[in-house]
C-alpha distance (Angstrom), angle and dihedral (degrees) to the residues before:
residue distance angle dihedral
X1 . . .
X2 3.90 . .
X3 3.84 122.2 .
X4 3.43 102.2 -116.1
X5 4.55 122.3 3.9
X6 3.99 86.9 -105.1
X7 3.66 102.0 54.2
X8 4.03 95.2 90.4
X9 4.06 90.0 49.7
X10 3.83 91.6 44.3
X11 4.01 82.5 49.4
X12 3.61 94.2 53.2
X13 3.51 97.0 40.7
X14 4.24 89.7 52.9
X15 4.15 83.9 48.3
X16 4.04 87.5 45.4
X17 3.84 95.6 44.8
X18 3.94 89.9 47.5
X19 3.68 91.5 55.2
X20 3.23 101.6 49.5
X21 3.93 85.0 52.5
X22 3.85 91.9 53.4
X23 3.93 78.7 49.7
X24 3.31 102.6 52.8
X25 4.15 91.4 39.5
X26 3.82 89.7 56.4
X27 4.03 93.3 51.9
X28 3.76 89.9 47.9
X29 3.67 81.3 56.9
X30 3.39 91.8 49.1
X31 3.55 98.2 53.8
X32 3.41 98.4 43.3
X33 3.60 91.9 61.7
X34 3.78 90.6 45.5
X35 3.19 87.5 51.0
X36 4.04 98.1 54.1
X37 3.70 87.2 44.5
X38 3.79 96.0 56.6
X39 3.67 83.1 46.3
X40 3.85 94.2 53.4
X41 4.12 88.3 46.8
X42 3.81 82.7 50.5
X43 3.16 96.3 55.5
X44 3.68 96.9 42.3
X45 3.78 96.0 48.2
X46 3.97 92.1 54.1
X47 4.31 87.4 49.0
X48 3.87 81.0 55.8
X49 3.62 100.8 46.8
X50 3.76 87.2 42.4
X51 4.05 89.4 63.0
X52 3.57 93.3 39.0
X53 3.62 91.5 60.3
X54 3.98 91.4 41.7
X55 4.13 87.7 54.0
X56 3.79 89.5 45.0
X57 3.96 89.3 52.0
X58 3.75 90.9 49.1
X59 4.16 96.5 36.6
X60 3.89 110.4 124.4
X61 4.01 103.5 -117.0
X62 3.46 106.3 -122.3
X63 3.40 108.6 175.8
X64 4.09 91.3 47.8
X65 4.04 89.7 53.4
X66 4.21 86.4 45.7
X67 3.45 88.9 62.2
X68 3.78 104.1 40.6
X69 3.91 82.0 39.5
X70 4.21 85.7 56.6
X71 3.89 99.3 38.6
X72 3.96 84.0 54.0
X73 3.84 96.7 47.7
X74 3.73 82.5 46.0
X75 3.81 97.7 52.8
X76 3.93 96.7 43.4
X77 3.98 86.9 48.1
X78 4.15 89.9 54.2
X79 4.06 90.8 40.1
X80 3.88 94.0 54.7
X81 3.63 89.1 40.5
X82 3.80 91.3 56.7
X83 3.52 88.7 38.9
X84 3.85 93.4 58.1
């Protein structure tokens, strides 16, 4: 028999306490390496949105050049025909 009428609760509250500890220890480790990885895809999203940007500076405007490209065409047509 026990020592004392509490000794099996105190037992099982010792076992209980310990893994809820282990518990908590593993979802700290958990976080923390959700945490690094959200940090990593952070990091890598901003690299990619920094060379986005740099190939949007540097993109050849199409649409601009079209249009000068037209108006020209369109201004050489009208001189020769005024010239003919």
């Amino acid at each position: 028999m026990t020592a004392y009428p509490g000794e099996g609760v105190a037992l099982e509250l010792e076992r209980l306490r310990r893994s809820v500890d282990v518990g908590f220890a593993t979802t700290r480790g958990d976080l923390a390496l959700l945490l690094q990885r959200a940090d990593q895809t952070d990091k890598t999203l901003s690299d990619h949105e920094d060379r986005l940007d740099a190939l949007e500076r540097t993109r050849w405007p199409l649409p601009s050049l079209a249009a000068v490209v037209s108006c020209t065409a369109l201004a050489v047509t009208l001189w020769e025909a005024a010239g003919r």
